[in-house]
C-alpha positions as CSV (number, residue, x, y, z in Angstrom):
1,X,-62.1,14.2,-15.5
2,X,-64.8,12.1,-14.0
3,X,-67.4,14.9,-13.5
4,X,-66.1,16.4,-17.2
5,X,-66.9,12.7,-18.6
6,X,-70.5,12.0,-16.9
7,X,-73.5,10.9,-18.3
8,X,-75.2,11.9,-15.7
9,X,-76.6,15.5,-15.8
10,X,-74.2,17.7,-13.9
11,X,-74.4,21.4,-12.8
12,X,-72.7,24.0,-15.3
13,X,-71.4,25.2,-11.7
14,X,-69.5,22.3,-11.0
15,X,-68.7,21.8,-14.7
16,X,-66.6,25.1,-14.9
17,X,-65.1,24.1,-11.6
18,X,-64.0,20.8,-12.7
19,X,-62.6,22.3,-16.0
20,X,-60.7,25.3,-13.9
21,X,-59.0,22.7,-11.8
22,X,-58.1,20.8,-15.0
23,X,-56.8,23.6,-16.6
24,X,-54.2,24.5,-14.2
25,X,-53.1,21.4,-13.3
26,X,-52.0,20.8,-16.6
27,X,-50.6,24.2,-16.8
28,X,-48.6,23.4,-13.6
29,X,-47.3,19.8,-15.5
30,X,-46.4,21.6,-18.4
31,X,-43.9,23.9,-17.0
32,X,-42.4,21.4,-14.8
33,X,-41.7,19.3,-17.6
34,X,-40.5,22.2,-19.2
35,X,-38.5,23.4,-17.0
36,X,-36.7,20.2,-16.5
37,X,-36.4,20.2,-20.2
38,X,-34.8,23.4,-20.1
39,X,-32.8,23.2,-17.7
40,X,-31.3,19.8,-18.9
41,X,-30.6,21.7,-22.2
42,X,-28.8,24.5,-20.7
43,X,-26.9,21.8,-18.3
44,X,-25.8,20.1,-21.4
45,X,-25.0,23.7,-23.1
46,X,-27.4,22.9,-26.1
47,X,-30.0,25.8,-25.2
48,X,-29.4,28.9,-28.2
49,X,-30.8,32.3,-28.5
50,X,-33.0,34.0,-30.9
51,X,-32.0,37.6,-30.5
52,X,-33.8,40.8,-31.3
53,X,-34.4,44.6,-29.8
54,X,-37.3,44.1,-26.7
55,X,-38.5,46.2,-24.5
56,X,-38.1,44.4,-21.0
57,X,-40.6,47.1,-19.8
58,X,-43.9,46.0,-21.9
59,X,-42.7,42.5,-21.8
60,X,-42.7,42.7,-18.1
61,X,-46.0,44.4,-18.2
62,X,-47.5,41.7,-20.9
63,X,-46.4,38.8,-18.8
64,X,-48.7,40.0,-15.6
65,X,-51.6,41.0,-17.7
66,X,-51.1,37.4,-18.8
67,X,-51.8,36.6,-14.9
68,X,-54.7,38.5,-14.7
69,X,-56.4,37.7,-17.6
70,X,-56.1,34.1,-15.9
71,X,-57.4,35.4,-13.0
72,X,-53.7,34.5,-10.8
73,X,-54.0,38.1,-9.1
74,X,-57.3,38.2,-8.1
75,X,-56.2,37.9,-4.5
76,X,-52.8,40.3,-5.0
77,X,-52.5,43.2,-5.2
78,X,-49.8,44.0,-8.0
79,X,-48.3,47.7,-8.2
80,X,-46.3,47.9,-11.8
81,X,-44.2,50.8,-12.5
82,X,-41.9,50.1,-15.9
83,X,-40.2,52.4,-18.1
84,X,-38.5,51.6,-21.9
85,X,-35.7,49.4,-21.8
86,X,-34.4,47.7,-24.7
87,X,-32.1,44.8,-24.0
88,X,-31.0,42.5,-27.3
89,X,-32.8,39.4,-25.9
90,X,-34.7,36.4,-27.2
91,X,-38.2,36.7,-26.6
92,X,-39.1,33.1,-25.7
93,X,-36.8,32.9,-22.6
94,X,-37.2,36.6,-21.4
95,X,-41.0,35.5,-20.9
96,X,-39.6,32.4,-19.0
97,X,-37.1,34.3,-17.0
98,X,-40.4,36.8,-15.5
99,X,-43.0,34.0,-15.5
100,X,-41.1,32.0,-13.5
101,X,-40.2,35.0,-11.3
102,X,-43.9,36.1,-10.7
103,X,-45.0,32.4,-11.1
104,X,-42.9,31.8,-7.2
105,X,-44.3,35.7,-6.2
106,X,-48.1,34.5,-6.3
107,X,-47.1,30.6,-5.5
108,X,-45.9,32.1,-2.1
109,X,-47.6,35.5,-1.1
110,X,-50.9,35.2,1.1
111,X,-53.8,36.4,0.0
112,X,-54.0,39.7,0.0
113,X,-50.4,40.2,-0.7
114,X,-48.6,42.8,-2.7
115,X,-46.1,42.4,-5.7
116,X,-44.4,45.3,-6.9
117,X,-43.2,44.6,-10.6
118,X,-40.5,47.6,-11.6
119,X,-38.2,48.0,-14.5
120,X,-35.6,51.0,-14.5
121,X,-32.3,52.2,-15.9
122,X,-29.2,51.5,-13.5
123,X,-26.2,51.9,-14.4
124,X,-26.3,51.2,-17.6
125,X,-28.1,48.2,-17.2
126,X,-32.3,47.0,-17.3
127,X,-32.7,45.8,-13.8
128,X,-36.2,44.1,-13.3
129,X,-36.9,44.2,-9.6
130,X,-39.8,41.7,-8.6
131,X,-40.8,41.9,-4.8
132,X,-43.4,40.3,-2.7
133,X,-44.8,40.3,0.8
134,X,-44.9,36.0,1.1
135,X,-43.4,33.6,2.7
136,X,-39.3,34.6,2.3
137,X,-36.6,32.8,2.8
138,X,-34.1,32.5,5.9
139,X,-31.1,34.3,5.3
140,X,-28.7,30.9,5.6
141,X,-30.6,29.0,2.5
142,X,-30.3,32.5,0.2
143,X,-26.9,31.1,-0.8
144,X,-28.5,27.8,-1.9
145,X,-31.5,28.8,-4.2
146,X,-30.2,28.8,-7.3
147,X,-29.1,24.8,-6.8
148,X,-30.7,22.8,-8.6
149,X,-33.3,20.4,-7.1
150,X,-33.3,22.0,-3.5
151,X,-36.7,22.1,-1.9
152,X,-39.1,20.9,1.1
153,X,-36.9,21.4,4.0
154,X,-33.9,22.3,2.8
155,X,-35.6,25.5,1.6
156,X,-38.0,25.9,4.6
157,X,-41.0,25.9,2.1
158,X,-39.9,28.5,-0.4
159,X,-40.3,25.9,-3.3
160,X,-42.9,23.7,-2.1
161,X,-45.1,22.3,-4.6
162,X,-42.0,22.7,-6.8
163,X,-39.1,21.1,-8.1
164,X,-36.4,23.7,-6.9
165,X,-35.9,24.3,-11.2
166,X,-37.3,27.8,-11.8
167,X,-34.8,30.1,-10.4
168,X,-31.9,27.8,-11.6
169,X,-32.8,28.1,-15.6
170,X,-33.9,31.7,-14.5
171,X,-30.3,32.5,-13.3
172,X,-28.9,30.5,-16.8
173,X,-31.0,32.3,-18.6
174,X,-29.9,35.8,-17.4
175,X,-26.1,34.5,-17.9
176,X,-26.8,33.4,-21.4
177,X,-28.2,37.3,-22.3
178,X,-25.0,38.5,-20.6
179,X,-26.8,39.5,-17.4
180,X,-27.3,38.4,-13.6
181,X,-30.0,37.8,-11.2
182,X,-29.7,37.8,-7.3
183,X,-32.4,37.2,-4.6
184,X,-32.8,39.2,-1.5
185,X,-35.0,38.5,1.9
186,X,-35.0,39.8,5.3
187,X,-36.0,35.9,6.1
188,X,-39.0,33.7,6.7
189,X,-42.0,35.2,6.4
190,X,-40.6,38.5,5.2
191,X,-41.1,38.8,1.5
192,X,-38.4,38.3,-0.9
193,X,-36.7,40.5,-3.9
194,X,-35.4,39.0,-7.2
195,X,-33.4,41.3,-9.1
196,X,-32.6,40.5,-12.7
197,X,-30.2,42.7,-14.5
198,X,-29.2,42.9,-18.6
199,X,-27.3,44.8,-20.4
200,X,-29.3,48.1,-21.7
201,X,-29.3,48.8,-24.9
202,X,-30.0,52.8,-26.4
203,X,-33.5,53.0,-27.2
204,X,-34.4,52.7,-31.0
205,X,-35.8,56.3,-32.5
206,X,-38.2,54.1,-34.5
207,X,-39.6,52.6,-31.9
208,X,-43.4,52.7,-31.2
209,X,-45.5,52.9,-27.8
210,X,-46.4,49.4,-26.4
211,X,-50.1,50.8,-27.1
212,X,-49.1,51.8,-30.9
213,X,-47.7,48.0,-31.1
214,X,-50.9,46.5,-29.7
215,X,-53.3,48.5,-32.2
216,X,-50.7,47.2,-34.8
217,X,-50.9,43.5,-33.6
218,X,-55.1,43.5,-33.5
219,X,-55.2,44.3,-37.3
220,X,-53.3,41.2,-38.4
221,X,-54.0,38.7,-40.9
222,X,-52.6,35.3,-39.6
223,X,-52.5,32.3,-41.5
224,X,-51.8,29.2,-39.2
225,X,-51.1,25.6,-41.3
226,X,-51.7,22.5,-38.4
227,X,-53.0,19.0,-39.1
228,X,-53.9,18.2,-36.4
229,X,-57.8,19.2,-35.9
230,X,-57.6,20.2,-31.9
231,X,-54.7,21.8,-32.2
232,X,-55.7,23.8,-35.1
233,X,-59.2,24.6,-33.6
234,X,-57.5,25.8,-30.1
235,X,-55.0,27.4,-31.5
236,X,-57.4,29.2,-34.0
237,X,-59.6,30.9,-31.2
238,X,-56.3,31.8,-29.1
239,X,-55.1,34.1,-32.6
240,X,-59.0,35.3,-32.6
241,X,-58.7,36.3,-28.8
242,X,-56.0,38.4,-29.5
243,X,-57.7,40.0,-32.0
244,X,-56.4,38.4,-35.3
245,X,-58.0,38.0,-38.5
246,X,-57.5,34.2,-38.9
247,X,-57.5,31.9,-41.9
248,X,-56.6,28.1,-41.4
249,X,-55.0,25.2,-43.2
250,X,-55.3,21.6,-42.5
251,X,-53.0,20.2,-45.5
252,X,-50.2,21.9,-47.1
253,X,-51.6,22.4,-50.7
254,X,-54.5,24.2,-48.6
255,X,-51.6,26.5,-46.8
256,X,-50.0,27.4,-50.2
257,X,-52.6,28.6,-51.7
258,X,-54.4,30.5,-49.0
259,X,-51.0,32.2,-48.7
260,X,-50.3,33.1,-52.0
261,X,-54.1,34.1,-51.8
262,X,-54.6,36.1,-48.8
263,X,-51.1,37.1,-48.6
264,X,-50.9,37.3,-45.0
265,X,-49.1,39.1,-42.4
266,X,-47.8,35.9,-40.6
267,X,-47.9,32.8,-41.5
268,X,-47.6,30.1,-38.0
269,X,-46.8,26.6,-39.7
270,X,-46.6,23.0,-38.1
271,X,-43.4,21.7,-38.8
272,X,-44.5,18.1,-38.8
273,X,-46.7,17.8,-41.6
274,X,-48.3,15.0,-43.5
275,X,-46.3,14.8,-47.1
276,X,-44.5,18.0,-46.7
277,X,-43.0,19.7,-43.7
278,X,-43.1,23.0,-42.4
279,X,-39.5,23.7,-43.6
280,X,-40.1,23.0,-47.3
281,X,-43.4,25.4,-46.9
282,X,-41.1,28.1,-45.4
283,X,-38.4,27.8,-48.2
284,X,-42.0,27.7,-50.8
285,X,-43.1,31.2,-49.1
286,X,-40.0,33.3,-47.6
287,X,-39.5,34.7,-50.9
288,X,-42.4,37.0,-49.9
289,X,-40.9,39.1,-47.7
290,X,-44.4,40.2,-46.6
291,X,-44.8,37.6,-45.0
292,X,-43.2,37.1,-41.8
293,X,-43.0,33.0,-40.7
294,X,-42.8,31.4,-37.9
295,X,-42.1,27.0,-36.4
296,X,-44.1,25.6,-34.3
297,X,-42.7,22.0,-33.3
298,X,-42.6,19.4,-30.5
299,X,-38.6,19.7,-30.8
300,X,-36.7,22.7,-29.8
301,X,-32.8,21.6,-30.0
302,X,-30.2,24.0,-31.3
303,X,-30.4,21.9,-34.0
304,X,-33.6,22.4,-34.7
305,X,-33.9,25.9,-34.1
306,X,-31.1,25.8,-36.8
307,X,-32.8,24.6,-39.3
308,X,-36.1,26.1,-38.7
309,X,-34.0,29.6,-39.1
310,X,-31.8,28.4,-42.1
311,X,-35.3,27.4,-43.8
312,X,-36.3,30.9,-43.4
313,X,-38.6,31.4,-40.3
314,X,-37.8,34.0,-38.2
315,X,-39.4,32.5,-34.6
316,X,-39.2,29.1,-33.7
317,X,-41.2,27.8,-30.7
318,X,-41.7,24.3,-28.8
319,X,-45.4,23.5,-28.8
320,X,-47.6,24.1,-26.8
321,X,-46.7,27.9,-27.3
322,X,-48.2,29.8,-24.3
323,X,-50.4,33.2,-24.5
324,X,-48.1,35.0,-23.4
325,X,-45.3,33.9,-25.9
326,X,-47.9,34.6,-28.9
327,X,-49.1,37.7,-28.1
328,X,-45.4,38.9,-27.8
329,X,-44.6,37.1,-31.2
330,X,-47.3,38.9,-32.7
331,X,-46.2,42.5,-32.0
332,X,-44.6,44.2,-34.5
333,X,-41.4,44.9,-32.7
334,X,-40.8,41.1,-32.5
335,X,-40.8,40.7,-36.5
């Protein structure tokens, strides 16, 4: 923060360096905190699910081109071989159950390593198989990595840099959907396998190709309603990124009557807004069923989500909303 705040004239070099290093340190504090946010919540049995047809397949391939567009497997080299499966899951937390996966793949392969990303049909079940050539883990700790809070030596490295959350609220997670998740090595310093498995659903004749859907998605009008100026502006060039026709609203008279003007495809809304809240804008704009709606909020209890649903949205997500997580609410299957 020191060389990003200088008066002093500082090479663009080093500028871009200093903001890369920002960038994912605050990335790694986010999903700590929400991890142990999540995981509290599913401790406490107040973590719900928002349902719908997905296919784990293009999810699964969506959440490592998410990695390389931010440049995480430059020095891997990822094989990904998926086929259709459609599981009834919610969206939000399948992208948490594989980011978390392929987040400990990279955190502990060498450079140079290989992932293999598959998703098949077994059994009548979508197994997602992630496997990597890192550090592993020896084969008396494999029955302890889904506890809570073990790390350092207890787990002879596997979680350093960690908090020993991510494969516990990955293993709740796959429970909640119905499903399992197990985790194989052949010991330390011979890769590891995690193996998540839900319940496979038939796949839908209307379904379209994961390249159909992301045509679909880069034609949409979005209409996103934030106060908040930063958040507005960021969150304005991360819909035009993905190839969204934009329109934004700072005030809620403004939202209204851009949407009843533009009438657009989705409308993302801030729930905490000055004078009027998100909710009573939903309940002003689901009677266009054209319109598909959905929260964005600092509070994700199942309260919450509750409400947000019974006011007529059809996603709710906890800011900040990751790429990933947008780009998947964007897709036509999702709505």
């Amino acid at each position: 923060m020191h060389i990003l705040d200088s008066e002093r004239e500082v090479d663009p070099s080093l500028l871009a360096r200093a903001r890369n290093v920002v960038r994912r340190q605050t990335d790694h504090l986010r999903k700590l905190v929400d991890d142990l946010l999540e995981v509290n919540r599913a401790l406490m049995g107040k973590l719900t699910l928002d349902k719908s047809l997905v296919d784990l397949g293009e999810v699964a391939r969506r959440c490592v081109e998410t990695l390389r567009a931010g440049a995480r497997t430059a020095h891997f080299k990822f094989h990904v071989d998926t086929v259709a499966a459609t599981v009834d899951a919610d969206l939000t937390r399948l992208v948490q159950i594989i980011d978390n996966i392929l987040d400990n793949a990279v955190k502990y392969s060498p450079d140079g390593g290989r992932v293999d990303v598959v998703v098949r049909h077994a059994d009548g079940w979508a197994e997602l198989v992630v496997r990597d050539s890192g550090m592993g883990i020896a084969v008396e700790l494999l029955p302890k990595v889904f506890t809570i809070f073990v790390q350092g030596a207890q787990s002879l490295q596997r979680v350093q840099g960690g908090l020993g959350i991510g494969l516990s609220l990955v293993r709740r997670l796959a429970e909640m959907h119905g499903g399992t998740v197990s985790i194989d090595s052949a010991g330390s310093g011979k890769g590891a396998s995690v193996t998540v498995r839900l319940p496979l659903l038939a796949q839908p004749a209307h379904s379209a190709p994961a390249n159909a859907a992301s045509s679909s998605a880069a034609l949409r009008r979005v209409l996103l309603i934030e106060d908040n100026e930063d958040a507005r502006d960021m969150m304005a060039a991360l819909l035009e990124l993905l190839s969204c026709d934009v329109a934004t609203a700072a005030t809620v008279p403004q939202g209204i009557a851009l949407a009843q003007a533009r009438q657009p495809e989705i409308a993302i809304i801030d729930i905490g807004l000055a004078g009027m809240d998100g909710y009573a804008i939903a309940k002003a704009l689901k009677d266009d069923p054209a319109t598909a709606l959905i929260a964005l909020t600092g509070y994700g209890s199942a309260a919450d989500r509750q409400r947000a649903f019974d006011a007529g949205f059809q996603h709710h997500f906890t800011k900040p909303i990751s790429i990933e997580q947008l780009e998947l609410a964007l897709s036509p299957t999702a709505l």
